[in-house]
Structures are given as C-alpha cells and as structure tokens.
C-alpha positions in Angstrom: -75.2 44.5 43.9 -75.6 40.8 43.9 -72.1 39.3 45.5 -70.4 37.1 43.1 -67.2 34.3 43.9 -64.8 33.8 41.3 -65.4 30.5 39.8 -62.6 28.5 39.7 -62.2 24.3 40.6 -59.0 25.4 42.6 -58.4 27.8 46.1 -57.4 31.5 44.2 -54.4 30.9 47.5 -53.1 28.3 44.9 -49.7 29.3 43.3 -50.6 27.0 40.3 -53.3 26.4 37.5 -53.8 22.6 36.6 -53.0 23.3 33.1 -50.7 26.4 31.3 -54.0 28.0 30.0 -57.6 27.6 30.8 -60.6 29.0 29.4 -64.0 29.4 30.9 -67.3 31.6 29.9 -70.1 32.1 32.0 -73.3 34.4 32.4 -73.5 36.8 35.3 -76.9 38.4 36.4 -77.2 42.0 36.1 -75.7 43.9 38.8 -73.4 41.4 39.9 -70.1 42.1 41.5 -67.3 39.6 42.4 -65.3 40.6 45.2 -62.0 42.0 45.6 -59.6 38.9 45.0 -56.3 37.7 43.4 -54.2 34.8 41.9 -51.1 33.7 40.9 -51.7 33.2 37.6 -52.8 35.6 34.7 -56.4 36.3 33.3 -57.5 38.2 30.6 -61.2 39.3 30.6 -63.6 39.6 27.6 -67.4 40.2 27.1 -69.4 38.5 24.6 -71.9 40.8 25.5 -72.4 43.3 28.1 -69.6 45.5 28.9 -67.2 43.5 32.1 -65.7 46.3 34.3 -62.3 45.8 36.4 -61.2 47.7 39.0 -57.9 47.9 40.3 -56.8 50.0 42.6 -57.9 53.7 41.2 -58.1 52.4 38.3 -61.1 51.6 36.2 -61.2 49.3 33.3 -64.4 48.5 31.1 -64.8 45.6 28.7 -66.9 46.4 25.3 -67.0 43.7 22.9 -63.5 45.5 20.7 -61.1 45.2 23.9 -60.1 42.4 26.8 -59.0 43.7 30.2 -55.8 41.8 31.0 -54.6 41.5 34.8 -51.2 40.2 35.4 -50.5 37.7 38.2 -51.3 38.9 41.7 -52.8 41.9 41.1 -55.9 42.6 43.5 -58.8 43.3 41.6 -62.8 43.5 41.5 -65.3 42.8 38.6 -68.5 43.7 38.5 -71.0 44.0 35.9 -74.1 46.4 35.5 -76.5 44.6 33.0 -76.2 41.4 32.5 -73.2 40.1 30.5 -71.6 37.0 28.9 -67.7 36.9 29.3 -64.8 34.6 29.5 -62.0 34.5 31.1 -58.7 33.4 29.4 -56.4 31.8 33.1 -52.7 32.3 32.2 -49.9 30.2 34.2 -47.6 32.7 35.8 -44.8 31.5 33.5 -46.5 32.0 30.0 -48.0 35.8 31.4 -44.7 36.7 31.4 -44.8 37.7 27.7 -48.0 39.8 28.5 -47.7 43.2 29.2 -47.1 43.7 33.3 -49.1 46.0 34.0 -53.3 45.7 33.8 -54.4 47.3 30.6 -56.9 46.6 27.8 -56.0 44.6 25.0 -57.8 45.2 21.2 -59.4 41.9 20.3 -58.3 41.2 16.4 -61.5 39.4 14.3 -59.4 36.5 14.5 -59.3 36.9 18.6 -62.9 37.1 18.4 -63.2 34.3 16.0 -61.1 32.0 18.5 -63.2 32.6 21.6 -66.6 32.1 20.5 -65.0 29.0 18.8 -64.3 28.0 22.5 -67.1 28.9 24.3 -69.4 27.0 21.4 -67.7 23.6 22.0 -69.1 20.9 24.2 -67.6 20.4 27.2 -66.5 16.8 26.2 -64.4 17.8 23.7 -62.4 19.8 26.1 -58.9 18.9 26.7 -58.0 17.6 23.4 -54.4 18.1 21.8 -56.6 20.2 19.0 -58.0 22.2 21.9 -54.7 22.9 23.4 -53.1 24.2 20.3 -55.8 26.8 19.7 -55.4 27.9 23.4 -52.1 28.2 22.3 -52.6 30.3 19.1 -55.1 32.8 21.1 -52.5 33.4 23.6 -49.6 34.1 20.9 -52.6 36.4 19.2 -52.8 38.2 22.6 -49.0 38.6 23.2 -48.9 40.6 20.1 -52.6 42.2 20.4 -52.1 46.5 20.4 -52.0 47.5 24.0 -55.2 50.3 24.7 -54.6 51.2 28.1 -58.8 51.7 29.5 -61.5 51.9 26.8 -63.4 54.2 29.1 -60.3 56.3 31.5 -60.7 58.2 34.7 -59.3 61.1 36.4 -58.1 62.2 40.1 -57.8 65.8 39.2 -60.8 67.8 41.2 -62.7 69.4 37.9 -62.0 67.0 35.5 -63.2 64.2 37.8 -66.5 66.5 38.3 -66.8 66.6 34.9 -66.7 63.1 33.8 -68.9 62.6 37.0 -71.3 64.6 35.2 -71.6 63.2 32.3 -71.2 59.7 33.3 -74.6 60.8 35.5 -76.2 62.1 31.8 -74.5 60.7 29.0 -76.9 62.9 26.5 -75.6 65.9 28.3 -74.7 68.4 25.2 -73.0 71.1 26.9 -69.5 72.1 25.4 -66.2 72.1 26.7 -66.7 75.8 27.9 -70.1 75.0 29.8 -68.5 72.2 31.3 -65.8 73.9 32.3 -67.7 76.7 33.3 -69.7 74.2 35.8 -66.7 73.3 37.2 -64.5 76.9 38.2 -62.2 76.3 35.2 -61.1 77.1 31.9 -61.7 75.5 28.9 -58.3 75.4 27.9 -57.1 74.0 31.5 -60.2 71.6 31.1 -58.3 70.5 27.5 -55.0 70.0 28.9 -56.3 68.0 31.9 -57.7 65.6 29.6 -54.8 64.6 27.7 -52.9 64.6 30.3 -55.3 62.3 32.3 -56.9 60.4 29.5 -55.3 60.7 26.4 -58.2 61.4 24.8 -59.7 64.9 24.2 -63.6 65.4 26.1 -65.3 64.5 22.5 -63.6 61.2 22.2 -64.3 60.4 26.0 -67.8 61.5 25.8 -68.1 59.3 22.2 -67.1 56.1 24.1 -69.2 56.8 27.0 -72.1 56.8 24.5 -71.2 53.5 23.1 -70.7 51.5 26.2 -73.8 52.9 27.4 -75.3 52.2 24.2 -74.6 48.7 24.2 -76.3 48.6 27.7 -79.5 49.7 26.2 -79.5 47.9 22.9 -79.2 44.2 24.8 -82.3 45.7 27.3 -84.4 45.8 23.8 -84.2 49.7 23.6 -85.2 50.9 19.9 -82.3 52.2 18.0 -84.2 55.8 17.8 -84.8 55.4 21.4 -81.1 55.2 22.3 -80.2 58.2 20.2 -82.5 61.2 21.5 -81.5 60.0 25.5 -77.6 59.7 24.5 -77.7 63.6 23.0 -78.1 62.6 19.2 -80.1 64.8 16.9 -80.9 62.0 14.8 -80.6 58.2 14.9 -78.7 58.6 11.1 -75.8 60.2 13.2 -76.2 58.0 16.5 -75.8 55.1 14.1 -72.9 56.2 12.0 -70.9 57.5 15.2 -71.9 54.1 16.9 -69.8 52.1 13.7 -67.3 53.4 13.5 -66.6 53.1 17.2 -68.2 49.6 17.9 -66.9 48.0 14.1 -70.9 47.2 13.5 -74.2 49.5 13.3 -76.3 48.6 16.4 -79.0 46.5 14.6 -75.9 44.5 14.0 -74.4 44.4 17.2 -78.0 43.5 19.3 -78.0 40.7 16.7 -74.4 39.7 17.7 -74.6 39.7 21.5 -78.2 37.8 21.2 -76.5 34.3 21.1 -76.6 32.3 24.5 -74.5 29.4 25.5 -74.0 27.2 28.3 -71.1 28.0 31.1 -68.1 25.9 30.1 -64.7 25.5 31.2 -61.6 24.6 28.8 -57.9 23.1 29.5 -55.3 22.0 27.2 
C-alpha cells in the first residue's frame, strides 16, 4: 500500500491544537495507508466517499458514508483506505473530547451531521476562521456529543471458527452458503456458530454478511461497476433485491449513492 503521513501543520508529539476544533478534508489515492501514529487531541473520521478504515489495536473500524469512526486522545491508531476515498477529519482539543465517548467507536452521522460537513469542506479556504465558522464547528461537535454510539459498522472476531468464517466471506462476499455450511466448513455447529456471533459481534451472520455487502458495494459502485453487475458478484438473485437490501442499509438506492459520492472538492483545512 502506498505510505501515507498524517497531515497536520503541527508535530502529532504536540500536546496542543492551535485552535479547540479543526476541520480538514482531503483525497487519498487508492490503497493508501497512514502509519501507525497518535495525538493528544481527539479526531473523529468520516468518508464522503469511499469507506475510511481504523485500526486500533485488534480492533477494526470501517467508515461508510452513515457512521464516523471517533478516536479519543492518545490512542495509537492506523488508517488506511482500499479504493480511493474522500474524508475529513473533525481535530478535537483534549479538553472538549472529554464529552465524547472514551473509548474508539463509530458514531451514526444525523442528515444534519452530514449537512454540516459538506457545508465545510465546500467553503473556500479564505473564509476559514471566521466567528460564523467557529460556531458551526461548534454546533457539529454538540451534534456529535449526542450522536447514537454504533460500536464498528463492520465487527471482528478472535474466536478460531468464527474468525474463519468471516475470513471466508470477507474473501467472497457473494458466498451463499448458510449458517450450517459455514459452520460445517469450520468443525462447528450451527448453533455454537449463532452464539459466537452475538457474543462477538452483536449482530447475527445475516446482518454481518448484509453490511459486508454494502461496504463492498460502495467500493464497486464509485469504480463505475453497473448496478446489475454488483448484484450477481455480491450473491443477489436479482438486482430488484440487491437494490432494496442496499436502501435500507445505505439510506439511498445505489444510483443515488454513486451520484452522491461523485462530487470532488479541493483539500482544505478549517479552524475557529
């Protein structure tokens, strides 16, 4: 993967931001990774397009356009990106994170969320640092503080068969096989198979295997895939039932997302 360095105007060794929040958004080449880092202050990570993923630790986060990854101050982390993405980064002074949860999680981005940070990353950079600017900084970090908590969009597991499992379908998303085949593949049971996976992820396999689909989805749809296309190689029958599973998941059909993430700015920093 092509090496990245986080792009900030000050050493990450800092213990201080220049201002209480910042806001930045940037493209990043396909395949792009930025090294394993930290920072005194917060940062809360969302894609405009492309799907961000943060790793901490064990621990996998991944980005799609509904959810932010937020990282508390000093926690160690890596992002990369597979395709090509547009995100921003929200930089949080160590004294306002503290009403942010303290632990890394995803965050569900409200329309109004969304609405606030393409407002920011559409504004010239000369009108950065105005009092105007400031208070809408302000109002998106209130609008996070109370933002539902989602723990990872796409969760992992440790455990030996359910870890081969997701493995397996991470390898073939349009794999079709059941909960028994899987299991099956792996030396287990269905029902230990179940229980592993809410006790790992919260979700049951279906659910899992759902948002796999999407995030890989959204992949395909910003390479210029056909809708059609996308369905038969992600297990779908029909592109009807691709497309209804795919709203009700992503909040948009895909015609509808490819036309959302299509829009390109410019880098930019902001600063109250």
């Amino acid at each position: 993967m092509r090496i990245l360095r986080p792009k900030l105007d000050i050493p990450l060794a800092s213990p201080d931001l220049p201002a209480p929040i910042m806001f930045r958004s940037a493209y990043e080449p396909a395949e792009g990774i930025y090294p394993l880092h930290q920072h005194a202050w917060g940062e809360f990570v969302y894609s405009f397009s492309g799907v961000m993923e943060v790793k901490v630790a064990d621990q996998h986060y991944l980005a799609p356009p509904q959810y932010g990854v937020w990282l508390p101050p000093d926690q160690a982390h890596v992002g990369l990106n597979r395709q090509a993405a547009h995100h921003a980064s929200l930089y949080i002074s160590a004294a306002l994170s503290a009403a942010l949860p303290a632990e890394t999680c995803a965050l569900t981005v409200s329309p109004l969320v969304r609405a606030l940070l393409d407002h920011l990353r559409a504004q010239p950079a000369h009108l950065a640092d105005t009092p105007a600017e400031a208070r809408l900084l302000r109002v998106l970090l209130d609008q996070l503080i109370a933002a539902p908590r989602a723990g990872s969009y796409l969760p992992t597991s440790e455990d030996p068969a359910l870890g081969a499992v997701l493995r397996l379908l991470q390898a073939n998303p349009g794999d079709n096989r059941s909960v028994a085949e899987l299991a099956a593949q792996v030396n287990t049971t269905e029902r230990t198979l179940m229980r592993r996976c809410q006790r790992d992820l919260g979700l049951s396999l279906a659910q899992w295997r759902q948002r796999l689909r999407v995030v890989r989805a959204m992949a395909l749809l910003e390479s210029g895939q056909t809708v059609e296309t996308i369905a038969l190689d992600l297990g779908y029958g029909s592109a009807s039932a691709f497309i209804t599973m795919f709203k009700r998941l992503a909040g948009a059909t895909p015609d509808e997302f490819r036309k959302g993430s299509a829009g390109r700015a410019a880098p930019s920093w902001r600063k109250p």
